[in-house]
C-alpha positions as CSV (number, residue, x, y, z in Angstrom):
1,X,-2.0,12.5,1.4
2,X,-5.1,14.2,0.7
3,X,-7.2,14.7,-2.8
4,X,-8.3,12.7,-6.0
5,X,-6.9,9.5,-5.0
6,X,-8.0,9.5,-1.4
7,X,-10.8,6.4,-2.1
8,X,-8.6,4.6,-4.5
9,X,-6.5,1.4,-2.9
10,X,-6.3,-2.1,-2.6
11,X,-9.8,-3.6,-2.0
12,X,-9.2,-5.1,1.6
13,X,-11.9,-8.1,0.4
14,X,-9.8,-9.2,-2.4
15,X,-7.2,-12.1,-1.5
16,X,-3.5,-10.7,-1.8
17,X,-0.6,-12.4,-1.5
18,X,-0.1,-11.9,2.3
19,X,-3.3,-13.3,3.0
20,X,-3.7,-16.5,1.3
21,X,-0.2,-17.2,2.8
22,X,-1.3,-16.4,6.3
23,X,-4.2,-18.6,5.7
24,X,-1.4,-21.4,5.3
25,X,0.0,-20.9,8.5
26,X,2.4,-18.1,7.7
27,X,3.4,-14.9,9.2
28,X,3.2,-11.9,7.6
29,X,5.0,-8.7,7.6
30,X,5.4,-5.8,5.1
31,X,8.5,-3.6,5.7
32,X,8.7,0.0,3.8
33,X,6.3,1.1,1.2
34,X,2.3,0.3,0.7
35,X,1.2,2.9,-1.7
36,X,-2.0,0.6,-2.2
37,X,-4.3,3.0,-0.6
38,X,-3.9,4.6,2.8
39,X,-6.2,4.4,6.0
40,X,-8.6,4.3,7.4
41,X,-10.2,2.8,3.8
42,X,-6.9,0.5,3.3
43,X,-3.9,-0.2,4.5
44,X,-1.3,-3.2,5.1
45,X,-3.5,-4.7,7.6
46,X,-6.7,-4.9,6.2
47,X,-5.1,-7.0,3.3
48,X,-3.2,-9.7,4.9
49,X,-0.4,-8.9,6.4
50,X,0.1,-9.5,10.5
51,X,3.1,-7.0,10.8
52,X,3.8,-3.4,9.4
53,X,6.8,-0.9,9.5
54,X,6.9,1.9,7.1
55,X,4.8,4.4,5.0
56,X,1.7,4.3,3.0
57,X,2.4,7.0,0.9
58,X,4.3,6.9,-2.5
59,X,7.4,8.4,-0.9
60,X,9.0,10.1,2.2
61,X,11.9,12.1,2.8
62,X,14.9,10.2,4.3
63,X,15.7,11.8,7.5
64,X,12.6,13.5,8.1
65,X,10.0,10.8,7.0
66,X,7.3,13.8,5.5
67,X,6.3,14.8,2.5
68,X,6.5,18.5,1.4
69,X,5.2,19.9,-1.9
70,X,5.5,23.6,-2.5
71,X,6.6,24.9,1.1
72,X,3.7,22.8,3.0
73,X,3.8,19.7,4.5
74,X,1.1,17.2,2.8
75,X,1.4,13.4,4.4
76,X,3.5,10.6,4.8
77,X,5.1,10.0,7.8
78,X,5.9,6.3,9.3
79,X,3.8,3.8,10.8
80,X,4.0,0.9,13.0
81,X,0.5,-0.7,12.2
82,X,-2.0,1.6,11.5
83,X,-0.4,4.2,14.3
84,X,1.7,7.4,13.3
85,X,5.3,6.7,14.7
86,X,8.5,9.2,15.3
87,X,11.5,7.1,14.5
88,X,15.3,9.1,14.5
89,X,17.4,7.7,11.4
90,X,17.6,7.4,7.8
91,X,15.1,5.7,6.3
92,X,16.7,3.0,4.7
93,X,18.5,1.9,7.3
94,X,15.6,2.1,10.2
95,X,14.0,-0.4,7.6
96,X,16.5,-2.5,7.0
97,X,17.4,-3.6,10.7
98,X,13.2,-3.3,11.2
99,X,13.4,-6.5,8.5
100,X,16.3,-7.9,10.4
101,X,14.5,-7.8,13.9
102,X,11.7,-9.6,12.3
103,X,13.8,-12.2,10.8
104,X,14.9,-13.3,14.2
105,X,11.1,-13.0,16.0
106,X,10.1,-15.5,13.0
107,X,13.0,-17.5,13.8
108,X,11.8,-17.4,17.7
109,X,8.6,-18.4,17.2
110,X,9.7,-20.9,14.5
111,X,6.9,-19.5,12.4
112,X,7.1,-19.8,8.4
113,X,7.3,-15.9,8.3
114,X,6.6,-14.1,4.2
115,X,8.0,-10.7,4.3
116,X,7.5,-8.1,1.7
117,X,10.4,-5.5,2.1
118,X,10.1,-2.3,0.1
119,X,12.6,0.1,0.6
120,X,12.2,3.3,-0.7
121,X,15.6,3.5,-2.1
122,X,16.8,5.1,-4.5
123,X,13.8,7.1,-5.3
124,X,13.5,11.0,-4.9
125,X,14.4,12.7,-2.6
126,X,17.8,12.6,-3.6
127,X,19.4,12.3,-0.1
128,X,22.4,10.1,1.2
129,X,23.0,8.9,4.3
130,X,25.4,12.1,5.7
131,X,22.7,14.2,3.6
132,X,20.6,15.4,6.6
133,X,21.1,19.3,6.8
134,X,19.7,18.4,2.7
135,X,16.9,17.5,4.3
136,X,16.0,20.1,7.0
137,X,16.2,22.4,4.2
138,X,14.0,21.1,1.5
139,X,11.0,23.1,0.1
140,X,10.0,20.5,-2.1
141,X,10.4,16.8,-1.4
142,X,10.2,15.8,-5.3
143,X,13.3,18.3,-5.8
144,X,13.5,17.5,-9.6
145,X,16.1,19.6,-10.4
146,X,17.6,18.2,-7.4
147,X,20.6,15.6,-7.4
148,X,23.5,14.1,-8.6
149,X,25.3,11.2,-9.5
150,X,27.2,10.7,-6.1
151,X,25.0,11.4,-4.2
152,X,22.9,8.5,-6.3
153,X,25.4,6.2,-5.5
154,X,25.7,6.8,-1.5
155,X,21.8,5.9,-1.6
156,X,22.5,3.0,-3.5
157,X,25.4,2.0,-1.4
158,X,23.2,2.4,1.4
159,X,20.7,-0.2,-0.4
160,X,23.3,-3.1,-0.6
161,X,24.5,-2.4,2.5
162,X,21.0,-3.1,4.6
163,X,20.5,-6.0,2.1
164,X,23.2,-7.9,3.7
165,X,21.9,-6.8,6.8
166,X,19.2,-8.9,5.9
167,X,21.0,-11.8,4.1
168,X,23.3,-11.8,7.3
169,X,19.9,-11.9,9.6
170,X,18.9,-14.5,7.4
171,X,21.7,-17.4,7.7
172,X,21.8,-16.4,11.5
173,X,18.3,-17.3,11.6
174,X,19.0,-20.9,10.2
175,X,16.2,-20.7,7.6
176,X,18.3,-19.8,4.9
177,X,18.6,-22.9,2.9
178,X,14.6,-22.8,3.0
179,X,13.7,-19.6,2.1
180,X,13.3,-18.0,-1.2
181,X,14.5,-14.4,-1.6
182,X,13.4,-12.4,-4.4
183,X,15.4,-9.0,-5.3
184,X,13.6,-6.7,-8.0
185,X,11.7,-3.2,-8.5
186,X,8.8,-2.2,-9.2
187,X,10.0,0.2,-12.3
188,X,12.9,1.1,-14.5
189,X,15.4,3.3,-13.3
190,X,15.7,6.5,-12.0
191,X,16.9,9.8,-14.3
192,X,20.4,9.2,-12.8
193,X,20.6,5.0,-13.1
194,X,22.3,2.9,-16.3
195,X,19.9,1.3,-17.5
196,X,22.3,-0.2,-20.7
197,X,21.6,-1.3,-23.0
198,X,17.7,-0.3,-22.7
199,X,17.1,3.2,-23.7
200,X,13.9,4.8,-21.8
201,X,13.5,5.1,-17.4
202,X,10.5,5.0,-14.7
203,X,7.6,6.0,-16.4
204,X,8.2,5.4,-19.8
205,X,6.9,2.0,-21.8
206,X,10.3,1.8,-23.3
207,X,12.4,-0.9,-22.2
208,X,14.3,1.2,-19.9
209,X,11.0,1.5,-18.2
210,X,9.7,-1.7,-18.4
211,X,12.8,-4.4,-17.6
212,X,13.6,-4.6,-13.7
213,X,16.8,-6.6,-12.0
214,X,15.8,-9.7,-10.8
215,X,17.8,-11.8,-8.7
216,X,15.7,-15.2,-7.5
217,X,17.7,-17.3,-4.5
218,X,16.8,-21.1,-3.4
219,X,19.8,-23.1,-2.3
220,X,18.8,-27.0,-3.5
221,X,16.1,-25.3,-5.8
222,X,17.5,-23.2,-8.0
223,X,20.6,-23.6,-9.6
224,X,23.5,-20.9,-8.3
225,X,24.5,-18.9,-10.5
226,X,22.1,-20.5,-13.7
227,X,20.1,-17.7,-15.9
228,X,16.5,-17.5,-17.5
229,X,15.2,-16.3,-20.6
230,X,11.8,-16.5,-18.9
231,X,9.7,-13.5,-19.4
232,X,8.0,-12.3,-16.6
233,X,6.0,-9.5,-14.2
234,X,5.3,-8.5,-11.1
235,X,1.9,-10.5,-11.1
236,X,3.4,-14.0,-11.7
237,X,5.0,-13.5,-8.3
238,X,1.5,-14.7,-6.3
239,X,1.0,-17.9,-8.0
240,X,4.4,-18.5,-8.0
241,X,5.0,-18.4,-4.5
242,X,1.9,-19.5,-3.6
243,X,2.7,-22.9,-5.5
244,X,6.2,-23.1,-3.7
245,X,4.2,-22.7,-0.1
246,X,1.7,-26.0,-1.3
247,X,-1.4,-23.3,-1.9
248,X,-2.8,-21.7,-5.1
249,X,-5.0,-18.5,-5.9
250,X,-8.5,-17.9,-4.3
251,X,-10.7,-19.6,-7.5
252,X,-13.1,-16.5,-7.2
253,X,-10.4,-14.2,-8.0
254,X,-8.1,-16.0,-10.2
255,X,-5.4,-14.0,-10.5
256,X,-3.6,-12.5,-13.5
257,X,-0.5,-13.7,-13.1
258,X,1.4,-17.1,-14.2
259,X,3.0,-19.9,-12.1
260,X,6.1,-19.7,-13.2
261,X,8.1,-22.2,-10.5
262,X,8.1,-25.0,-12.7
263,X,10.7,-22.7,-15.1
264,X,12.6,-21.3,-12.4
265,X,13.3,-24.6,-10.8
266,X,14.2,-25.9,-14.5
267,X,11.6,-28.8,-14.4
268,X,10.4,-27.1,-17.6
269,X,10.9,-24.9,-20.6
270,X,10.7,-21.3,-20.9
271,X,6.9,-20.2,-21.6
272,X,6.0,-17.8,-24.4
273,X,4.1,-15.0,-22.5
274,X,1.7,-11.8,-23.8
275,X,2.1,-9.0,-21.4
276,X,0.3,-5.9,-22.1
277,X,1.2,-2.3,-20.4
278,X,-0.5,1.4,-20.6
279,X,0.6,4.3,-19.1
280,X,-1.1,8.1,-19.1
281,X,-4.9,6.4,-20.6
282,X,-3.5,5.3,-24.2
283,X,-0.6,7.9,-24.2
284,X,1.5,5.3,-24.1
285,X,0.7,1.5,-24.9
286,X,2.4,-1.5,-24.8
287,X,2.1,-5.4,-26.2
288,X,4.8,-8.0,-25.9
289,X,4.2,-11.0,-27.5
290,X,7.4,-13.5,-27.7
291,X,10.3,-11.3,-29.0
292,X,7.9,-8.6,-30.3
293,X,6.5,-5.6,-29.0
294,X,4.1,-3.3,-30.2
295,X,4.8,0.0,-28.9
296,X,3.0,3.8,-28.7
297,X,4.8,6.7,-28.0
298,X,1.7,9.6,-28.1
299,X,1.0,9.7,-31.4
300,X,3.9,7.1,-32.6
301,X,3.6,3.8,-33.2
302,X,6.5,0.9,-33.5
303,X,6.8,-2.6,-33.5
304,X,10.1,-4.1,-32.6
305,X,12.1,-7.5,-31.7
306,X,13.2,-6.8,-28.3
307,X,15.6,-9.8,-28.2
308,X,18.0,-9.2,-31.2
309,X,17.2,-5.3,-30.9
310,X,16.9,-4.3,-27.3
311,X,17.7,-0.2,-27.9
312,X,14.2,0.0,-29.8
313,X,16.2,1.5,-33.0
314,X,14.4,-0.9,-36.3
315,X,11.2,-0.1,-36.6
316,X,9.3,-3.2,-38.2
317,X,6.0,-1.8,-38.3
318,X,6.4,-1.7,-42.0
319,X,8.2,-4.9,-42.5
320,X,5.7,-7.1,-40.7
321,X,2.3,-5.4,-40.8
322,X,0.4,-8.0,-39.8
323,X,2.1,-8.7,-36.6
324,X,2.0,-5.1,-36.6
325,X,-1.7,-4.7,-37.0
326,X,-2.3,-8.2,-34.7
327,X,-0.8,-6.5,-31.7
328,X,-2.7,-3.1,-32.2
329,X,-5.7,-5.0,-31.8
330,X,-5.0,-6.7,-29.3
331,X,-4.1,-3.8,-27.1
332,X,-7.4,-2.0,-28.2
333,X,-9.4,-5.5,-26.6
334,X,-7.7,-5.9,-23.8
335,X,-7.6,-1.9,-22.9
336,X,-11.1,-2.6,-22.8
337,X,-11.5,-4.7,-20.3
338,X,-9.5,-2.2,-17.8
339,X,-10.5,0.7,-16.0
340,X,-10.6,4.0,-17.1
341,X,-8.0,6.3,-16.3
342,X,-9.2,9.6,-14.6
343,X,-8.7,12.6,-16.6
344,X,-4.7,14.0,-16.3
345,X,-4.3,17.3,-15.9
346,X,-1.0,17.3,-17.7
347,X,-1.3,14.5,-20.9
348,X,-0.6,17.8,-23.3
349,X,2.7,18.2,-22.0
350,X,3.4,14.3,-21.8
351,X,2.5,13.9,-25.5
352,X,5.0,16.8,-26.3
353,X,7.6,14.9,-24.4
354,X,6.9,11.4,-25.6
355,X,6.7,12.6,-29.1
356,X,10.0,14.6,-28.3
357,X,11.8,11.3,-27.6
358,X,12.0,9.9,-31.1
């Protein structure tokens, strides 16, 4: 896309995912959105993966597949690989029958195939499927002020519907009693989702920000229709289904994540995690530890149970000040060990929103 960010990406020396799978004999594809750096620097290739169909950049428009800011056309755009492709359709369904058509190559070549499918669904701009004169006439892709709750649910109905496309590709291919499908996000909702009973959305530390759907599938594996109180995050997904494929994470990078197949196959008891966020520098911080969370809104702090208080209404900061105090710290350690954030232009007008929302 151009500017600040240009050099910042995924390291295409560190083992991902995709490639210590396709070091076990697996083929790899990724399907929709990268946003881990774009090319020539990185890039879906240069970390893994054999197969890619989508965009590197953080969004695109539906029907148009570019990005427009203020009147001017900045990036995005599809790729097959690392070349620049024209493609005629809506987004979500090009990459939904693009995941489907691999399906069936894997199944061809009787390969055990990974594929990472990101659709960019529902996220801005706020365009349904019969929504394409919307997009011819957009100035500015983001369109904030843009939307509305129908039109929300068309793109979500559009979602479900190319998701059993690929469910329906799946037990056509005959591998679906051995393949694990994972459905989540990478962020709470949207301004115009439910997120009930969490208050809080995308880019907030609030629960509503934090907690994801997550919908695990394994005939013989995992029990249909069973439920976890397993605490998790996106990073326990490497180990995790590393260990299901017989391999494990490259010792000189151990990874930050937990293998958590043991628990999701019930051969053992929920684990007690610590999971620590930050958003905006220290604007807002995050610890959860068991049921509690140490949370920082700008210049607020709070300590809540999560469990038995899941709206983030009784502040226990006072009651328990030494869990209080214990989980302060620890954010300040491990804040430490991360990188800095560069500076933001607009962290005034966060903190005046943050400290607008309690």
């Amino acid at each position: 896309m151009g500017g600040k960010d240009d050099k910042v990406g995924l390291p295409p020396a560190h083992p991902a995912l995709p490639s210590l799978l396709r070091a076990l004999g697996y083929r790899t594809s990724l399907i929709g959105k990268w946003h881990m750096g774009g090319p020539p620097e990185f890039g879906p290739l240069k970390s893994g993966y054999e197969h890619f169909f989508g965009i590197v950049s953080g969004a695109t428009d539906y029907f148009t597949h570019k990005l427009i800011f203020h009147k001017r056309e900045v990036g995005g755009g599809l790729f097959e690989g690392d070349v620049p492709v024209e493609r005629i359709g809506y987004i979500t369904d090009l990459l939904g029958e693009r995941a489907a058509a691999e399906i069936k190559q894997a199944a061809t070549s009787k390969e055990p195939f990974f594929i990472s499918m990101h659709f960019t669904a529902p996220h801005w701009p706020w365009e349904g499927p019969e929504d394409e004169a919307v997009a011819r006439t957009l100035t500015d892709s983001r369109e904030h002020d843009g939307g509305d709750l129908p039109t929300f649910a068309r793109m979500v109905q559009s979602l479900d519907s190319n998701v059993n496309r690929i469910l329906t590709a799946l037990e056509k291919s005959g591998a679906a009693d051995d393949t694990i499908v994972i459905f989540t996000s990478d962020n709470g909702g949207e301004r115009f989702s439910d997120t009930w009973p969490f208050v809080g959305a995308k880019g907030e530390l609030l629960e509503g920000g934090l907690r994801v759907p997550l919908i695990v599938r394994w005939p013989g594996h995992i029990a249909r229709g069973s439920r976890s109180d397993q605490v998790l995050i996106s990073m326990d997904w490497l180990p995790t289904l590393l260990a299901a494929a017989g391999g494990a994470p490259d010792p000189t990078y151990p990874s930050d994540g937990t293998n958590l197949l043991p628990v999701l196959t019930g051969r053992a008891p929920v684990q007690s995690r610590k999971l620590f966020w930050r958003f905006k520098s220290a604007e807002q911080a995050a610890v959860r530890d068991g049921n509690l969370k140490y949370l920082k809104l700008a210049d607020r702090e709070y300590l809540f149970d999560v469990v038995a208080d899941p709206r983030e209404r009784a502040n226990l900061r006072y009651k328990k000040p030494e869990v209080f105090a214990r989980l302060r710290s620890d954010f300040a350690a491990w804040n430490a060990t991360m990188l800095p954030y560069p500076s933001e232009s607009n962290s005034e007008s966060t903190k005046e929103n943050l400290s607008d929302r309690y």
